[in-house]
Backbone as CSV, one residue per row, in Angstrom:
resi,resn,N_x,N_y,N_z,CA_x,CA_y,CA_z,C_x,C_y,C_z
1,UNK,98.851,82.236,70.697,98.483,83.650,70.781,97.093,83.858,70.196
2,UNK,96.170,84.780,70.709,95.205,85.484,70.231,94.966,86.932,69.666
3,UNK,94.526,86.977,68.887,93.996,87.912,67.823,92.690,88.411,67.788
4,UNK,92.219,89.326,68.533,90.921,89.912,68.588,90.090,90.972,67.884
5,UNK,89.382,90.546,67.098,88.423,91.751,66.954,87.516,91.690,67.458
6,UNK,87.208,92.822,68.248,85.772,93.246,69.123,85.786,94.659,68.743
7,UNK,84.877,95.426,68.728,84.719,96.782,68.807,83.562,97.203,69.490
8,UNK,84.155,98.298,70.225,82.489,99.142,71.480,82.322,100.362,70.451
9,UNK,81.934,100.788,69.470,81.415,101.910,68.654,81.277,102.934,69.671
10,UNK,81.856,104.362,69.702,80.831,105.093,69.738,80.669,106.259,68.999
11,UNK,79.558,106.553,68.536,79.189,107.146,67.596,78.588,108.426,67.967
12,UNK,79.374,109.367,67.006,79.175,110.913,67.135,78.775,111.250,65.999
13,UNK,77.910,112.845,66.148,76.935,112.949,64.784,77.973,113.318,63.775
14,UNK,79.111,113.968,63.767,79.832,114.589,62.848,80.697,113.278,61.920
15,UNK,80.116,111.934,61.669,81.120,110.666,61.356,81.113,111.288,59.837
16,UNK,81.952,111.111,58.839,82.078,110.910,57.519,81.704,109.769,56.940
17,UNK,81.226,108.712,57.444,80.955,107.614,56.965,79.652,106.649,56.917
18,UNK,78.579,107.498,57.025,77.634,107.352,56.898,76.558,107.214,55.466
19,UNK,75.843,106.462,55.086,75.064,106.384,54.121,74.365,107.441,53.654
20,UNK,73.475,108.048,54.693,72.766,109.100,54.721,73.884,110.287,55.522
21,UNK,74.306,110.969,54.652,75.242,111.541,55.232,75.251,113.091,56.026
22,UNK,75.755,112.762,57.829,75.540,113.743,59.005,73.879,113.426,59.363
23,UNK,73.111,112.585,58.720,71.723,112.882,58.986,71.320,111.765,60.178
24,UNK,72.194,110.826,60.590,71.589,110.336,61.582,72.079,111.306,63.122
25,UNK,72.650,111.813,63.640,73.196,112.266,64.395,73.359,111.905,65.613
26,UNK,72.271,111.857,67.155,72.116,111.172,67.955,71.376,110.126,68.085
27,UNK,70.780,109.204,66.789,70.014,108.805,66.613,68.199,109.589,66.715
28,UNK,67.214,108.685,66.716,66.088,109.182,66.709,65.213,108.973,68.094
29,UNK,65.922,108.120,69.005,65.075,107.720,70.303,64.236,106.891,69.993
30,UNK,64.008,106.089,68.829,63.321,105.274,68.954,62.531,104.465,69.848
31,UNK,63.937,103.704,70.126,63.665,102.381,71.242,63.127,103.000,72.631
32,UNK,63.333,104.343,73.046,62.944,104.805,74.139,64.735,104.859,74.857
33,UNK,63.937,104.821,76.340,65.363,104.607,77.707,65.142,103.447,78.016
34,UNK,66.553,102.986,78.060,67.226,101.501,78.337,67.854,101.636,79.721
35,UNK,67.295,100.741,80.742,67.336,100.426,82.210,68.312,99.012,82.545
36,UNK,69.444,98.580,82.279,69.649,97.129,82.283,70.664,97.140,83.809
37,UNK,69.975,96.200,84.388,69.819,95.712,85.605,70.164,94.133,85.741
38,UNK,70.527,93.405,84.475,71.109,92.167,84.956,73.067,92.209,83.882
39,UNK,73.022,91.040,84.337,74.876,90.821,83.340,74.656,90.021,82.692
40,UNK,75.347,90.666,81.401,75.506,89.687,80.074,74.440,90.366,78.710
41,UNK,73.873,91.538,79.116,72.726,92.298,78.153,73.208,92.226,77.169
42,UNK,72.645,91.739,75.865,73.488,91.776,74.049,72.075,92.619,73.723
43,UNK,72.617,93.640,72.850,71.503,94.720,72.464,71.487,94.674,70.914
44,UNK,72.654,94.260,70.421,72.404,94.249,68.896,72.554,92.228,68.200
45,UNK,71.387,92.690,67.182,71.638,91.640,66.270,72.620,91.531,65.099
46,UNK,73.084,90.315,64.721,73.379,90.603,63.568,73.872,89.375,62.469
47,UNK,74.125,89.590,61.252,74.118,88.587,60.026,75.082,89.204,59.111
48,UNK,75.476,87.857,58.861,76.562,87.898,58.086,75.826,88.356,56.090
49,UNK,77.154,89.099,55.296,76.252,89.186,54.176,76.429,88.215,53.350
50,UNK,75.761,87.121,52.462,76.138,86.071,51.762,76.376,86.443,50.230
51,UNK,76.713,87.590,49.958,77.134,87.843,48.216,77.592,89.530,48.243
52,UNK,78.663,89.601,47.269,79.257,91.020,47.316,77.959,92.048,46.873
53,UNK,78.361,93.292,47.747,77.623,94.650,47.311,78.283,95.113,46.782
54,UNK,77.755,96.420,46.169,78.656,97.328,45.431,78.597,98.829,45.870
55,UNK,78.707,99.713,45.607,79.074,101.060,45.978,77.650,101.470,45.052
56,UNK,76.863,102.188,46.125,75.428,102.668,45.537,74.099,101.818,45.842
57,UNK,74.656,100.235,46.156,73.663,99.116,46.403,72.343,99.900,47.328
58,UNK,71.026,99.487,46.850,69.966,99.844,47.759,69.976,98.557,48.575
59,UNK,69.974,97.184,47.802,69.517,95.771,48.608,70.692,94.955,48.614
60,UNK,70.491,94.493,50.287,72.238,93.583,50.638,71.554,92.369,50.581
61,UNK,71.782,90.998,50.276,71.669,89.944,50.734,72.222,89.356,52.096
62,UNK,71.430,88.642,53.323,71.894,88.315,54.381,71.309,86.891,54.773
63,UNK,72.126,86.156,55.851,72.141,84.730,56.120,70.663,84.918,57.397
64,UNK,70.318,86.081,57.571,69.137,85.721,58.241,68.487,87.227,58.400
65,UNK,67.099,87.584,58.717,66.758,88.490,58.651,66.032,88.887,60.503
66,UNK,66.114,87.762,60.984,65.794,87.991,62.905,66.410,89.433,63.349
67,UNK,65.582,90.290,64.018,66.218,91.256,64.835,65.794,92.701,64.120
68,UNK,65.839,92.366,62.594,65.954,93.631,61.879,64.312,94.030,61.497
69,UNK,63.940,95.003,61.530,62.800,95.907,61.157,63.072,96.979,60.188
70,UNK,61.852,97.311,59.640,61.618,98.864,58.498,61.805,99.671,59.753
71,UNK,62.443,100.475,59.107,63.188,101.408,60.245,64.627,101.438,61.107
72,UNK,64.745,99.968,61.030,65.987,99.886,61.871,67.058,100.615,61.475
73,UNK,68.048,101.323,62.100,69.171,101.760,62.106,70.484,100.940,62.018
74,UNK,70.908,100.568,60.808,72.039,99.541,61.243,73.434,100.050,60.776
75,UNK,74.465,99.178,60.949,76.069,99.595,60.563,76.103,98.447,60.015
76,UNK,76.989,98.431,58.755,77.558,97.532,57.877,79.070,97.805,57.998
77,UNK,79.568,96.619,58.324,81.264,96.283,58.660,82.046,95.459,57.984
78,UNK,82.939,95.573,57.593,83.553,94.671,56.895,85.294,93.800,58.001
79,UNK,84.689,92.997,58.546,84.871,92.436,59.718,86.043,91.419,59.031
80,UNK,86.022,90.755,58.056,87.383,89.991,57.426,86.901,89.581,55.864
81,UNK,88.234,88.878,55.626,88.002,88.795,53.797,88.005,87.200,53.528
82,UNK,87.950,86.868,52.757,89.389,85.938,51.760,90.344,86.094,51.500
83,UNK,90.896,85.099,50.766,92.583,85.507,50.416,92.602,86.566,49.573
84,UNK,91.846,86.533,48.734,91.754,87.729,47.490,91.958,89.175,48.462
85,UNK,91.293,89.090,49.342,90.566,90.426,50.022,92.255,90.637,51.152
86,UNK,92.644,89.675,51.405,93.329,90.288,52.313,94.444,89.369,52.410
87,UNK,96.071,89.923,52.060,97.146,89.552,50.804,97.977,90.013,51.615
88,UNK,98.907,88.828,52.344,100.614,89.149,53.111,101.237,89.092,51.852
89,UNK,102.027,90.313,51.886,103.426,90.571,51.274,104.415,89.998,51.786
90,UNK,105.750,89.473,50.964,106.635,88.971,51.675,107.370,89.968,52.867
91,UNK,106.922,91.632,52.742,107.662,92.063,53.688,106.925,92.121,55.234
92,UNK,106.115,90.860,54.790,105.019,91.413,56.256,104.041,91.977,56.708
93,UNK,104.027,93.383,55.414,102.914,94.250,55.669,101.889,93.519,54.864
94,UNK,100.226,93.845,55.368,99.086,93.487,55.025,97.971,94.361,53.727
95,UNK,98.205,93.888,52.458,97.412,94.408,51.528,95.717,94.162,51.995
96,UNK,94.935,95.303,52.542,93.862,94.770,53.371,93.238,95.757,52.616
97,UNK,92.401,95.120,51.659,90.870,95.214,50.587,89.660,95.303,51.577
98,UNK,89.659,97.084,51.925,88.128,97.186,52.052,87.622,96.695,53.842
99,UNK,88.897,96.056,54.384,88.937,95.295,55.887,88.925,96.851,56.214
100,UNK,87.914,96.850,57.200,87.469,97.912,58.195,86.481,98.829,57.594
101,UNK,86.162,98.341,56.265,84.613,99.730,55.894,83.923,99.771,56.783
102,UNK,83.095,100.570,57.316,81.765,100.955,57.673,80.616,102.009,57.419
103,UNK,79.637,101.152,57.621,78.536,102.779,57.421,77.320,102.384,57.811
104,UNK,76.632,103.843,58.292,75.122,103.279,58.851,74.404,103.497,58.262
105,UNK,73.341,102.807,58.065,72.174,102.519,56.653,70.939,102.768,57.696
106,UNK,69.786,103.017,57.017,68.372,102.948,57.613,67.403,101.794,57.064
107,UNK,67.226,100.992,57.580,66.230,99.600,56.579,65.562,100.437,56.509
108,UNK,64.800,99.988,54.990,63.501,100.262,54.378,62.648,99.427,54.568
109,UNK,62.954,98.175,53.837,62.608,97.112,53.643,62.980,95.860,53.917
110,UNK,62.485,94.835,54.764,62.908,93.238,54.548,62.393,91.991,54.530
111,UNK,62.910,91.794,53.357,62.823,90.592,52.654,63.101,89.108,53.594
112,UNK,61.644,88.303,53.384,62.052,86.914,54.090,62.849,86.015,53.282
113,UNK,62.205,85.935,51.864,62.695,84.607,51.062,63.209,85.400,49.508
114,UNK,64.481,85.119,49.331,65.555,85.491,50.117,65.698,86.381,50.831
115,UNK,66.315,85.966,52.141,66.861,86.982,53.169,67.381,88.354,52.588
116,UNK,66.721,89.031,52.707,67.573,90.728,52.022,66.979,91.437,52.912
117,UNK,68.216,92.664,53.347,67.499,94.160,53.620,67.811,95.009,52.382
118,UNK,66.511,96.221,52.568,66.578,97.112,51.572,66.823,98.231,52.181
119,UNK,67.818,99.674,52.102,68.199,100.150,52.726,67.771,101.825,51.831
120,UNK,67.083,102.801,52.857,66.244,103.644,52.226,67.394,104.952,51.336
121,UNK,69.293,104.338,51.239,69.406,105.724,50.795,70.774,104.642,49.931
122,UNK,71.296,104.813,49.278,72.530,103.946,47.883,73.810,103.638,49.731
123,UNK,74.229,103.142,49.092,75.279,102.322,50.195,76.782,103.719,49.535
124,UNK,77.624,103.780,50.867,78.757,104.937,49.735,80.272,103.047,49.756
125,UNK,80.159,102.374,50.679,81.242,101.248,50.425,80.575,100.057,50.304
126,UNK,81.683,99.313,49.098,81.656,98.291,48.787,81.696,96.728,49.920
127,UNK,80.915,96.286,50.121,81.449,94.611,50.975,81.034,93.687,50.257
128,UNK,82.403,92.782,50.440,82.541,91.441,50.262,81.976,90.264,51.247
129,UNK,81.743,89.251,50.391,81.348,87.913,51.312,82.268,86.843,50.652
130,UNK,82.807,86.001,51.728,82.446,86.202,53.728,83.345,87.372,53.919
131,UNK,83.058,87.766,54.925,83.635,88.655,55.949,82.684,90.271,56.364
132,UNK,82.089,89.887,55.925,81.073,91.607,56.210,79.813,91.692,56.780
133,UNK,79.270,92.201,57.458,78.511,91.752,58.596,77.221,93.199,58.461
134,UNK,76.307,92.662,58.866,75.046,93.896,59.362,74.589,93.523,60.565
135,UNK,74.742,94.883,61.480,74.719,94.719,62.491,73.491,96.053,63.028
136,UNK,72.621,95.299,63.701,71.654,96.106,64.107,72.268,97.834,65.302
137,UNK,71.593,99.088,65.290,71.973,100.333,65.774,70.943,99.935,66.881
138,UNK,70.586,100.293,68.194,70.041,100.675,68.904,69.298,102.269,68.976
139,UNK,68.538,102.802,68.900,68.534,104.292,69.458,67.610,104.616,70.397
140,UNK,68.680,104.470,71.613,67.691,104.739,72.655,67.718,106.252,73.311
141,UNK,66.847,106.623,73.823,66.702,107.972,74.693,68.017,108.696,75.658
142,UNK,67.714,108.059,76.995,68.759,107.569,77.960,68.975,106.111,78.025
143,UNK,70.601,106.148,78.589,70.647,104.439,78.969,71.424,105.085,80.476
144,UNK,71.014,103.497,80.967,71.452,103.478,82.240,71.489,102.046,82.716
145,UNK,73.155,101.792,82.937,73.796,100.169,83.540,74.240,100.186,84.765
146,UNK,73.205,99.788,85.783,73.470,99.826,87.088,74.398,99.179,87.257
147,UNK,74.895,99.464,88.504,75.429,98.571,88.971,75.482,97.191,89.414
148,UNK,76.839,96.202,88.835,76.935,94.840,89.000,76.197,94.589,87.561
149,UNK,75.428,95.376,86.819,75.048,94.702,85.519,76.294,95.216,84.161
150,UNK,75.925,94.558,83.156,76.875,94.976,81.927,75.941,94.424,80.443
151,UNK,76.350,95.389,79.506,76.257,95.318,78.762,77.372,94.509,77.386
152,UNK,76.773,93.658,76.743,78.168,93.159,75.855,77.751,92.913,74.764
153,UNK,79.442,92.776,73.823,78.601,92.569,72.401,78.373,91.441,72.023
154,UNK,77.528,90.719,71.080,77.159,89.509,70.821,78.647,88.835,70.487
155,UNK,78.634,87.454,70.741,79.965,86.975,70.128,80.014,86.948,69.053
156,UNK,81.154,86.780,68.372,81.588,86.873,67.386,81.886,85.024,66.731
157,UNK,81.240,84.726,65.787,81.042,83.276,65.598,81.666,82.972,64.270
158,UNK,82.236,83.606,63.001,82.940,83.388,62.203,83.023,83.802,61.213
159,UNK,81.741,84.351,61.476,81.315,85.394,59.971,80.356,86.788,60.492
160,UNK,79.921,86.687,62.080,79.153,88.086,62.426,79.704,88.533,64.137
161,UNK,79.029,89.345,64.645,79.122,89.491,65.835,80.278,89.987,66.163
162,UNK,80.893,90.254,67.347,81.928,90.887,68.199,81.548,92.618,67.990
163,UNK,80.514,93.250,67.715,80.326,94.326,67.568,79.593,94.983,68.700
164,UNK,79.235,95.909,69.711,78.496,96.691,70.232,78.437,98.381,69.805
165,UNK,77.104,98.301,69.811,77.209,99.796,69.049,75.623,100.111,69.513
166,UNK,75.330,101.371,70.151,74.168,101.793,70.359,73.894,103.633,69.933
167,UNK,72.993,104.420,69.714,72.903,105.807,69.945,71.972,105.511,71.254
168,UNK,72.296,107.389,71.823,71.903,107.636,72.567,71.547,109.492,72.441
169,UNK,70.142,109.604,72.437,70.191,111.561,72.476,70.156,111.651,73.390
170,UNK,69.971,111.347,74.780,70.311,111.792,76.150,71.910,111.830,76.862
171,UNK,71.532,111.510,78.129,72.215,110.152,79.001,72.795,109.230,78.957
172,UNK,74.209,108.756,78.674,74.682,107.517,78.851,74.876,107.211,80.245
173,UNK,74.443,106.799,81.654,75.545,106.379,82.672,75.698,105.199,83.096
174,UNK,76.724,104.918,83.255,77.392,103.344,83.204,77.926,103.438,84.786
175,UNK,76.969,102.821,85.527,77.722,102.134,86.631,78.173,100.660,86.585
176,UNK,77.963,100.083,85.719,78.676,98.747,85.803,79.745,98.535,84.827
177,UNK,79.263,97.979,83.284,80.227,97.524,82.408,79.509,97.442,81.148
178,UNK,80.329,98.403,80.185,79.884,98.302,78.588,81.121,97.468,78.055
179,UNK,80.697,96.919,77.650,82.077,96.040,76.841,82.191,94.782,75.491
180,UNK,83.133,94.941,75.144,83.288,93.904,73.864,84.490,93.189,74.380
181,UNK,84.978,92.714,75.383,85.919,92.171,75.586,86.385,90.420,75.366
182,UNK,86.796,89.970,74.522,86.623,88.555,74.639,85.609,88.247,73.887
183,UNK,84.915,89.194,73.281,83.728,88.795,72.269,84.170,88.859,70.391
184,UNK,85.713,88.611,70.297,85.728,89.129,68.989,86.544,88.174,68.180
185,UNK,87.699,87.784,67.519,88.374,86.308,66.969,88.770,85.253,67.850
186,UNK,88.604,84.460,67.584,88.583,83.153,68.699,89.867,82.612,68.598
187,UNK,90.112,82.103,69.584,91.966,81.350,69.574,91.552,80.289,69.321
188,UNK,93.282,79.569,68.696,92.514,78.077,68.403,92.357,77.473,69.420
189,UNK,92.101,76.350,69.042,91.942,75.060,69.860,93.142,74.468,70.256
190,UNK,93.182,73.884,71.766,94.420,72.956,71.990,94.518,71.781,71.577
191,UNK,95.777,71.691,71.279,96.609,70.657,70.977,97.735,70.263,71.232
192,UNK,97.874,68.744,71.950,98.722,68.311,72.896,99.679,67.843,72.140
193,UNK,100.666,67.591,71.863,101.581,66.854,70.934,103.215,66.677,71.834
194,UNK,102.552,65.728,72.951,103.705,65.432,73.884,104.790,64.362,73.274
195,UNK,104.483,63.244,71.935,105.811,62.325,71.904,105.989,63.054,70.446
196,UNK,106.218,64.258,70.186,106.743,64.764,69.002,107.831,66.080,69.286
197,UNK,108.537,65.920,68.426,109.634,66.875,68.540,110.330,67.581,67.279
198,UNK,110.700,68.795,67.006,111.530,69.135,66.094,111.271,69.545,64.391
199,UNK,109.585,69.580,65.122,109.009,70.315,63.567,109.261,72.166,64.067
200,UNK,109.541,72.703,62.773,109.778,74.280,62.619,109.277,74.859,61.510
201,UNK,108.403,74.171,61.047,107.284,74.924,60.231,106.598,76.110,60.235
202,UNK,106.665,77.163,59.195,105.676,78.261,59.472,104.640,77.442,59.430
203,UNK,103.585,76.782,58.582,102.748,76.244,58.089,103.050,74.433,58.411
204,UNK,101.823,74.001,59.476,102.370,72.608,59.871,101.179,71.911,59.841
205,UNK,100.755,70.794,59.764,99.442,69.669,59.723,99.607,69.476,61.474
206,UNK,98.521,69.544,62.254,97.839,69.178,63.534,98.826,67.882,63.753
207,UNK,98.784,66.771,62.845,99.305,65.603,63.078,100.795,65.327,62.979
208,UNK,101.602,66.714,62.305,102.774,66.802,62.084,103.287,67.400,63.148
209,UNK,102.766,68.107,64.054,103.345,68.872,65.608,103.255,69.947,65.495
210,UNK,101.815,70.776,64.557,101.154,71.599,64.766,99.948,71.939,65.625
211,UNK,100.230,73.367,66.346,99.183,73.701,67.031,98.087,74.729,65.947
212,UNK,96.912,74.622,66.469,96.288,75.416,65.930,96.323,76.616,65.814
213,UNK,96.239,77.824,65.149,96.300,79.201,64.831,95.023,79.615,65.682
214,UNK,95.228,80.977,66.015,94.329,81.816,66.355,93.569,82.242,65.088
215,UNK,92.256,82.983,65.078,91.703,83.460,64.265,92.361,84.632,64.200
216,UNK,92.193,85.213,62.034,92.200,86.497,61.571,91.438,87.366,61.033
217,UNK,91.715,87.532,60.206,91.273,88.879,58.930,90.768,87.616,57.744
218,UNK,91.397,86.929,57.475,91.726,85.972,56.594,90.832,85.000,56.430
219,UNK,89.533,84.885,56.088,87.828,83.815,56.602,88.991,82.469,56.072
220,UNK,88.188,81.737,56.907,88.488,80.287,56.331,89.427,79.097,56.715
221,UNK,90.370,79.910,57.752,91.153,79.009,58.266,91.287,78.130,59.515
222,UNK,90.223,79.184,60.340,90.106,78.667,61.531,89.762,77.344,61.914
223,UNK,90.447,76.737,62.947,90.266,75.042,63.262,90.625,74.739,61.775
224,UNK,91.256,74.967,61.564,91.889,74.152,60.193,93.438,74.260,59.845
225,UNK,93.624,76.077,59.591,95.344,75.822,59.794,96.042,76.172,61.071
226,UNK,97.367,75.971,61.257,98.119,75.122,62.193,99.551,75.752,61.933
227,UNK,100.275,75.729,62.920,101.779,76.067,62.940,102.010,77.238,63.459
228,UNK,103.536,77.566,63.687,104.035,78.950,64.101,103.523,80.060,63.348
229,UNK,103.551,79.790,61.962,103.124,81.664,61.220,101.910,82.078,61.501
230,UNK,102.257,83.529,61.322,100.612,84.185,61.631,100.714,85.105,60.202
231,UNK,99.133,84.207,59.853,99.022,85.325,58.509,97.639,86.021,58.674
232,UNK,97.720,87.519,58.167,96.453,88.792,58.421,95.933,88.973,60.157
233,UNK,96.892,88.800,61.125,97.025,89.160,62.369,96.191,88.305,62.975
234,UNK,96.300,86.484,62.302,95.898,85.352,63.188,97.642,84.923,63.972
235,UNK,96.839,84.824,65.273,97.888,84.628,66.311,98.593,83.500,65.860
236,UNK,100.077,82.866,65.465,100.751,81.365,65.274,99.837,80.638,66.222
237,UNK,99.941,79.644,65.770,99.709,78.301,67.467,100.630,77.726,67.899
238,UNK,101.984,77.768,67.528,103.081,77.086,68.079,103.642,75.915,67.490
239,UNK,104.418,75.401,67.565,104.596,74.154,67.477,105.388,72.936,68.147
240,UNK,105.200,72.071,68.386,105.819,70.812,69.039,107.214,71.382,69.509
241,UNK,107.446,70.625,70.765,108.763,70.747,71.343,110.336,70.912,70.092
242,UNK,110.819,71.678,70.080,112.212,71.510,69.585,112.983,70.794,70.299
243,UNK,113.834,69.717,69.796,115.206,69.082,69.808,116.061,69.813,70.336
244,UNK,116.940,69.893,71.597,118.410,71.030,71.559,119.276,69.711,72.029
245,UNK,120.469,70.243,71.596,121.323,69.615,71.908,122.523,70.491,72.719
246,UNK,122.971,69.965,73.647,123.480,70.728,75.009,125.140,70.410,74.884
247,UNK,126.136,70.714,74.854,127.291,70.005,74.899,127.711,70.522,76.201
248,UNK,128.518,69.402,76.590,129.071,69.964,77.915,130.673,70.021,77.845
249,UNK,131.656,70.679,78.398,132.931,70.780,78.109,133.486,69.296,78.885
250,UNK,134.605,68.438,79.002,134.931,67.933,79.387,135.782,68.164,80.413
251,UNK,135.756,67.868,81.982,136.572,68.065,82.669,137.931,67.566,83.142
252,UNK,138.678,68.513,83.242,140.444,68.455,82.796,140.736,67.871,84.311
C-alpha cells in the first residue's frame, strides 16, 4: 500500500496562518502572467530545513538556497517528523507534533554560506528537522494552462517537495492540468520472496519475508523498514506467503 502526501494549495487572502498576518492577500504580481504551453511545468522550489526553528524565528537554516530571492514569497510546511515528533499510541491514534504547520513568510535576506533565509516579519510556528520544508510562492498576475499542458508539483524526495502552491490577482484558467498527483510519499520498493513462507510479523527484516513499507509522517524509515504494520500512515508492505493448511473430510 501507498501513503501520499502531495498538496495543490490554494490560497485565499482571509488564511489565519500567515506570518505577516492577512497582508499577503492575492499576492503582489510579481512574477507577471504565466502562459504554460508544455507538460510537466514545476513552478516552485524547494529545501528541506536542517535545524529546529522556534516560534518568532527571523532566520531558518536550509540544505540549499537555489530558487529563492529577497523578496520571495514562500510557505513553510511541516511535511513529517521523527519519532519524537510523531508517536503511535497503542490505540492506533497518532500523537502528531506540529505535522501539518504552515505559514507564508516574505525573504528578506539570503544567506550562501551557511545556507539561511532571513524572513522580513518573526515566524508565528515552530519546525522541526527533518521533516519541514520551504517552499518557494509564485505570484503571478494571470495564469493560463492550455491545453494538453499541466502544471505539477516538484517531487517529493524525502525531506522536500510534493507541494504546489502559486498566487494569482487575476485569472486562473486551466485548460489542461494543475496537479500534485503521485508527487508526494513514495511506496516501497519490491520485494520478491517466492521460497519463503509463514512469517506474520508487524515489523519483519527484507531477508526474513518482509516487504518493504510505504513511506510516512515518520522521517527515516523508508527503504529500510519492512513488514505488515503501518506506523504514522506509512502503507504495511506485506509479507511472504502464509502456510494454510486445508483438511479435507474423508469420504464415507
Amino acid at each position: 500500500m501507498r501513503f501520499v502526501l502531495s498538496c495543490l494549495l490554494v490560497l485565499l487572502p482571509a488564511s489565519p496562518a500567515l506570518a505577516e498576518l492577512d497582508s499577503f492577500g492575492l499576492g503582489s504580481g510579481r512574477d507577471g502572467a504565466l502562459s504554460v504551453t508544455t507538460v510537466g511545468r514545476v513552478l516552485n522550489a524547494a529545501t528541506p530545513l536542517t535545524d529546529l526553528v522556534v516560534v518568532g524565528a527571523h532566520d531558518v537554516p536550509v540544505q540549499r538556497v537555489s530558487g529563492f530571492t529577497p523578496g520571495t514569497l514562500v510557505l513553510l510546511h511541516q511535511s513529517g517528523g521523527s519519532e519524537e515528533a510523531v508517536v503511535s499510541s497503542d490505540g492506533g491514534t497518532l500523537a502528531l507534533r506540529r505535522m501539518g504547520h504552515w505559514e507564508l513568510a516574505r525573504v528578506e535576506a539570503v544567506s550562501e554560506s551557511p545556507p539561511g533565509l532571513r524572513f522580513s516579519e518573526p515566524l508565528v510556528h515552530a519546525y522541526t528537522a527533518p521533516g519541514a520544508q520551504v517552499v518557494s510562492v509564485p505570484e503571478y498576475t494571470n495564469v493560463l494552462v492550455s491545453a494538453g499542458a499541466s502544471v505539477v508539483a516538484r517531487p517529493w524526495d524525502g525531506r522536500s517537495g510534493g507541494i504546489l502552491a502559486f498566487l494569482a490577482t487575476g485569472s486562473v484558467t486551466n485548460q489542461g492540468l494543475i496537479s500534485a498527483e503521485g508527487m508526494g510519499f513514495r511506496g516501497g520498493l519490491f520485494v520478491n520472496h517466492a521460497d519463503l513462507i509463514g512469517c506474520t510479523d508487524l515489523d519483519i527484516p527484507p531477508e526474513a519475508g518482509g516487504a518493504y513499507k510505504g513511506e510516512g509522517l515518520r522521517m527515516g524509515r523508508f527503504g529500510t523498514a519492512s513488514g505488515r504494520g503501518s506506523v504514522a500512515g506509512e502503507g504495511g508492505g506485506g509479507n511472504c506467503c502464509l502456510l494454510l493448511h486445508i483438511s479435507k473430510k474423508k469420504k464415507r
